[in-house]
C-alpha positions as CSV (number, residue, x, y, z in Angstrom):
1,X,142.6,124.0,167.1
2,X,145.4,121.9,165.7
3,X,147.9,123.0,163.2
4,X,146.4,120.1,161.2
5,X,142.8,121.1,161.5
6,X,143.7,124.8,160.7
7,X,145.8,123.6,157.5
8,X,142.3,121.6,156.4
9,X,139.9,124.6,157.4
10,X,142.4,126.6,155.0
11,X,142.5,124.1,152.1
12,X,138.8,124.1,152.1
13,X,138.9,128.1,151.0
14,X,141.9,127.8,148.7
15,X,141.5,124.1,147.4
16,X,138.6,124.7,145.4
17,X,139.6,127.8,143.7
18,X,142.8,126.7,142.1
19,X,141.3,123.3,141.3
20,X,139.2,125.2,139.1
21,X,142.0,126.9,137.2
22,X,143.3,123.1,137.0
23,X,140.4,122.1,135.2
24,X,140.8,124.7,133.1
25,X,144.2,123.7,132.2
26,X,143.1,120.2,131.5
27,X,140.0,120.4,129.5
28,X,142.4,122.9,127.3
29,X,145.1,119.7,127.3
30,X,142.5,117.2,126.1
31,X,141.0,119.5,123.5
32,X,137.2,119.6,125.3
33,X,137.2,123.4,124.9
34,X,139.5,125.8,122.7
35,X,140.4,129.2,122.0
36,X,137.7,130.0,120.5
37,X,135.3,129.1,123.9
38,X,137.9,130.5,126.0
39,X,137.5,134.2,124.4
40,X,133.9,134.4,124.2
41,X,133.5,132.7,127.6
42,X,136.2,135.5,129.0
43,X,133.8,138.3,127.1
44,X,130.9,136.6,128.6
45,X,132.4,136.7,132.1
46,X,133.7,140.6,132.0
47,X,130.9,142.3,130.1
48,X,127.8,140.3,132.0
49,X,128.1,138.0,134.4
50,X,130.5,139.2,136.8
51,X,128.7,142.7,136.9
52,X,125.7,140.8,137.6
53,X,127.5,139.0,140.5
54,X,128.7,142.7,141.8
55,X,125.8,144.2,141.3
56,X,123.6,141.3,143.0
57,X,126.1,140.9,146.1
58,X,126.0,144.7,146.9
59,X,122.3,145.7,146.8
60,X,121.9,142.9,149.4
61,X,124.7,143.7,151.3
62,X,124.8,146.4,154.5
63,X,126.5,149.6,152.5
64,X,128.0,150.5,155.6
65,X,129.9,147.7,155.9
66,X,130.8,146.7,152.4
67,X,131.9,150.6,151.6
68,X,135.0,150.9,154.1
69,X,136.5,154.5,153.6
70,X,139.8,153.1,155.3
71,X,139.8,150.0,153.7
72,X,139.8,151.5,150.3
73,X,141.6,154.3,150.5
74,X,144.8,151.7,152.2
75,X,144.3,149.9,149.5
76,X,144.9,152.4,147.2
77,X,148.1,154.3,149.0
78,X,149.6,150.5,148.9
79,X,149.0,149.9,145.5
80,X,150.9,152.8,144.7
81,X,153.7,152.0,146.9
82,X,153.9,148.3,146.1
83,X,154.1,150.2,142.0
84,X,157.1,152.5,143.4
85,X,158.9,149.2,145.0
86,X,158.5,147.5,141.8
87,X,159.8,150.3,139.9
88,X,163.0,150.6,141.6
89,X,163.5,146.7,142.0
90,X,163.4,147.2,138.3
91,X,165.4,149.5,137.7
92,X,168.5,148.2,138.6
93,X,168.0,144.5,138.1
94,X,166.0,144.6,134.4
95,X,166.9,145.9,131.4
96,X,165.0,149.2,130.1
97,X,163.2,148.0,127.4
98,X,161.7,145.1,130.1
99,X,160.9,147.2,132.7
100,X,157.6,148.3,132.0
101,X,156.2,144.8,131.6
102,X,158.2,143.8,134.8
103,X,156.3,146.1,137.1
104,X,153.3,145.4,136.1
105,X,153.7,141.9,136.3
106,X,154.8,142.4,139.8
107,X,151.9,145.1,141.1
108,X,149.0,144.3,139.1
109,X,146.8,141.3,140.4
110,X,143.6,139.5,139.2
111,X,141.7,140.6,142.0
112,X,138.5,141.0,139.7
113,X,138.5,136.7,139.2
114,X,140.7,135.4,141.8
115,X,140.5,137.6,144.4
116,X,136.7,138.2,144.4
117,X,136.7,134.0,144.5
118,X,138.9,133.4,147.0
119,X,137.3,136.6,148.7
120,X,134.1,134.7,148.3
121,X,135.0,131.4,149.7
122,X,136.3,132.6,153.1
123,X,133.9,135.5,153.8
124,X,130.8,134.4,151.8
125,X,128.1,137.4,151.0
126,X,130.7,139.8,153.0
127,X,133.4,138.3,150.7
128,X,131.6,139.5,147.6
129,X,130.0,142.8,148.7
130,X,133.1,144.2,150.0
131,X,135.2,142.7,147.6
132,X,132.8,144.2,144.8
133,X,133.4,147.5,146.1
134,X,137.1,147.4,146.5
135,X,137.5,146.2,142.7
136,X,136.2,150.2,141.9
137,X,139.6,151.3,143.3
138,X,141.3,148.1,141.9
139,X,140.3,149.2,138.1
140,X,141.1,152.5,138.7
141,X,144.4,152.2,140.2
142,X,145.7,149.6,138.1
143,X,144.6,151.5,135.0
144,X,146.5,153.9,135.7
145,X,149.3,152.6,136.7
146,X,150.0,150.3,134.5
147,X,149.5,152.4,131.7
148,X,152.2,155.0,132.9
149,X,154.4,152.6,133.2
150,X,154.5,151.0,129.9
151,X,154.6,154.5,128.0
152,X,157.5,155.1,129.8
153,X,159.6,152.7,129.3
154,X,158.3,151.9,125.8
155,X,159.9,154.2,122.7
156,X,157.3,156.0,120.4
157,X,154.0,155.6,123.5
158,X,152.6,158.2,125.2
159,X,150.0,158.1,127.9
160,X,146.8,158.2,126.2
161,X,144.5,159.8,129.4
162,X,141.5,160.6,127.7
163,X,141.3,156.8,126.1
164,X,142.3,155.3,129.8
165,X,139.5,157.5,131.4
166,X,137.0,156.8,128.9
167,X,137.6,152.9,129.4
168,X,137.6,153.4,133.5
169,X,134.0,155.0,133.1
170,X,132.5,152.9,130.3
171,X,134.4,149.3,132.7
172,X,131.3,147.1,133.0
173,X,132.4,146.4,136.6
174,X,132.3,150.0,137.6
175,X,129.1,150.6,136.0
176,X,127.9,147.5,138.1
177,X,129.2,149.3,141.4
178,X,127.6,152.8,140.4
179,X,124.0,150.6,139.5
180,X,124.2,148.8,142.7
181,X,124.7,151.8,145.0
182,X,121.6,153.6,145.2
183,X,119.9,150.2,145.6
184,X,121.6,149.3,148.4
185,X,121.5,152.8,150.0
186,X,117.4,153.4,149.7
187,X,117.0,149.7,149.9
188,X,115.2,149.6,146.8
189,X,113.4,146.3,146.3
190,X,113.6,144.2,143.1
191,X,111.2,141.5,142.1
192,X,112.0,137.9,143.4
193,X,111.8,136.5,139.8
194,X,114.3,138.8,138.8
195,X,116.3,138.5,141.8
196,X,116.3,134.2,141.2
197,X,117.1,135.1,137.4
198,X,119.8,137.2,138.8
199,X,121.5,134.7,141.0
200,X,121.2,132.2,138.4
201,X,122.9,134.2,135.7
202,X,125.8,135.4,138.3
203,X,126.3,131.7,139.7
204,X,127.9,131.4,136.2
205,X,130.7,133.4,136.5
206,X,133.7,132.0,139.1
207,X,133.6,128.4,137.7
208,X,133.4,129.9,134.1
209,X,136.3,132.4,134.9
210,X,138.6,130.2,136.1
211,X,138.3,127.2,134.2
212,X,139.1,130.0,131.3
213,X,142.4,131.2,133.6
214,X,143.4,127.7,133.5
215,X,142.8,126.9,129.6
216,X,144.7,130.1,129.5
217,X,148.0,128.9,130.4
218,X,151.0,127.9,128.7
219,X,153.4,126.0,131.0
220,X,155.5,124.9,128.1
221,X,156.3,128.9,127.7
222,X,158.4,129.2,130.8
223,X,161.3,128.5,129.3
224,X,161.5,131.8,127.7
225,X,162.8,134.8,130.0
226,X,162.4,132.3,132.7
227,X,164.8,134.4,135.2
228,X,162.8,137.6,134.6
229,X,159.5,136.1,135.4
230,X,160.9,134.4,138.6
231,X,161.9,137.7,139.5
232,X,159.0,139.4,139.0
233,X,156.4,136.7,140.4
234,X,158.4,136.3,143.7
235,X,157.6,140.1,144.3
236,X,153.9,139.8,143.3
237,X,153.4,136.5,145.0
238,X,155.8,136.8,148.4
239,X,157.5,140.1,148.9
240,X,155.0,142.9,148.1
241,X,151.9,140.8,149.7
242,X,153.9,140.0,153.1
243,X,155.1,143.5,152.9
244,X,151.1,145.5,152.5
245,X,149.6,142.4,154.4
246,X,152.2,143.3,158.0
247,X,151.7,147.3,157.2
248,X,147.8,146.7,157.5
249,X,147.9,145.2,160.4
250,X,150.3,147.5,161.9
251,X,147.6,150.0,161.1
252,X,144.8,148.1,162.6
253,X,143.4,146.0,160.2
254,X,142.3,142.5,161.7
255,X,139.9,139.6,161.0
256,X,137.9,139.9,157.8
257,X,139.0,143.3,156.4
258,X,142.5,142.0,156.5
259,X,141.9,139.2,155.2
260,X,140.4,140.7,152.7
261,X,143.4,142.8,152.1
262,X,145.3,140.0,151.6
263,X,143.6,138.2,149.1
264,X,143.6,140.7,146.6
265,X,147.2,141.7,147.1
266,X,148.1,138.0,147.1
267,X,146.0,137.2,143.9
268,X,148.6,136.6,140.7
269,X,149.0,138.9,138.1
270,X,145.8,139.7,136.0
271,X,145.7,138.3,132.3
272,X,145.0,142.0,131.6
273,X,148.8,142.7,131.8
274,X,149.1,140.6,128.5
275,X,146.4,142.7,126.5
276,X,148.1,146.2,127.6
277,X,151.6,144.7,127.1
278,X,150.6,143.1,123.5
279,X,148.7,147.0,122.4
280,X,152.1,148.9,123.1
281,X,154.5,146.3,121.6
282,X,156.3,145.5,124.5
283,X,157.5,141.7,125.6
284,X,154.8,139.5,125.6
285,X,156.9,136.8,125.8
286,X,157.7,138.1,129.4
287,X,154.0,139.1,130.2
288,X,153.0,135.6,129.7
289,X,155.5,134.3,131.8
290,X,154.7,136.3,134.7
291,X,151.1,135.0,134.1
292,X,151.8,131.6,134.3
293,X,153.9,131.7,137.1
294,X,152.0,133.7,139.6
295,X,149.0,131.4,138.7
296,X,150.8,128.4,139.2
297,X,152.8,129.8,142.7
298,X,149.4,131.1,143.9
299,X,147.9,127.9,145.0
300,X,150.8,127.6,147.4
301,X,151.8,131.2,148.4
302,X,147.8,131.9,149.3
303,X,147.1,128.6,151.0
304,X,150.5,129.2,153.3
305,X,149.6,132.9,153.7
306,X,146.0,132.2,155.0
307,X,147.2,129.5,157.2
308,X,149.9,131.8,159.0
309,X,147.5,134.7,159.0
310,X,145.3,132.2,161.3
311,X,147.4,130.7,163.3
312,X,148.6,134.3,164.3
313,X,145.0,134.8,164.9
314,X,145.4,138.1,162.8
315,X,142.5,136.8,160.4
């Protein structure tokens, strides 16, 4: 295959993800939806549809395949490593009171949206199942994480464990992976009305999600703590994901696992990060930035890293 042809085949995956984030961004421009939309389409998205899109892509997928011990638990041990980079990045290029909202900006990605699309459109129904899975250790790590993090380097916080673990077990996209297992393991059938209704409902969620990622961002809001953001979105875009992507395949990891890999460490920084940041007074300013940026970057960064990763032949 051409370098040409394999540059297309890879546009086709990325092209119509980040085209929907556009869209997003211009329907917000012209004033065809608002803020108002864009907060209970979000709520819509996080507290229904997208468990229905977990739960439906799991009980029909194989359980052996989509739960992958060594995929997860990798996933996990390089979370926490790509957090411990961060953190000492940080440490001697940001200032304290920053720092908090610099490393999670630079570890925590919007796998649950991005991710899980992009997964989607290169792996299909494998894309989605295994992807569905791996968001369980995505919500739990990045929790965590990020709330250590910000109590730390934020006066008067404290790390509230008993609200974080309350909120991991009552997260409507872990409840959708705890539904979905026994399902898939006794191969429990469900009627086909309900499984159509189910589809239906679930087909809703990407296009909704990130046309409200797009309506989301403010690219007039770069010009505040610009040099921080830069920093901190060339880690979570470039360094960290060509850094966990080469140690998985040093490990093993090939063809659709790491590719999989890759697309949720390459995803850009989760709108989350702004919530968590904006509850324990830290710089939102900064959190917003790092948002924007990734988003933006992430149309090239993920298109060029798929199209290396194939013609390496490592995907």
């Amino acid at each position: 295959m051409s370098l040409l042809a394999l540059f297309a085949r890879t546009l086709d995956v990325t092209l119509p993800v980040f085209a929907m984030v556009f869209v997003g961004l211009g329907l917000k421009r012209v004033g065809w939806i608002d803020a108002a939309f864009v907060s209970t389409a979000s709520a819509l998205v996080f507290k229904a549809t997208l468990p229905t899109l977990i739960f439906m892509s799991l009980i029909q997928a194989d359980l052996a395949v989509a739960l992958n011990a060594p995929l997860l638990l990798f996933f996990a041990l390089a979370t926490l490593v790509q957090f411990l980079i961060s953190w000492a990045w940080a440490h001697y290029r940001v200032p304290y009171a920053d720092r908090g909202v610099y490393i999670q900006g630079a570890f925590r990605g919007n796998c649950g949206i991005v991710g899980l699309a992009l997964a989607a459109a290169m792996y299909g129904s494998y894309g989605l199942s295994a992807g569905g899975v791996l968001l369980g250790v995505v919500i739990l790590t990045y929790n965590a994480l990020s709330v250590i993090v910000l109590a730390t380097f934020q006066p008067g916080q404290s790390t509230d464990w008993r609200h974080l673990l309350g909120s991991i077990v009552t997260n409507p996209l872990i409840i959708a992976v705890m539904a979905a297992v026994p399902f898939a393991a006794f191969d429990l059938p469900l009627p086909s009305w309900l499984m159509t209704s189910g589809e239906y409902f679930a087909s809703l969620t990407l296009p909704l999600a990130l046309i409200c990622i797009g309506a989301t961002l403010s690219v007039s809001s770069l010009r505040e703590d610009s040099q921080a953001a830069l920093g901190a979105s060339t880690l979570k875009m470039v360094v960290l994901p060509g850094l966990a992507t080469l140690a998985a395949w040093l490990l093993g990891f090939s063809g659709r696992e790491l590719g999989l890999l890759f697309l949720f460490f390459a995803s850009p920084t989760a709108a989350a990060s702004f919530v968590m940041v904006k509850a324990l007074g830290g710089n939102t300013a900064l959190a917003a930035n790092i948002i924007a940026m990734t988003t933006l970057m992430a149309s090239v960064t993920v298109t060029l890293g798929i199209f290396v990763l194939r013609g390496l032949g490592w995907i």
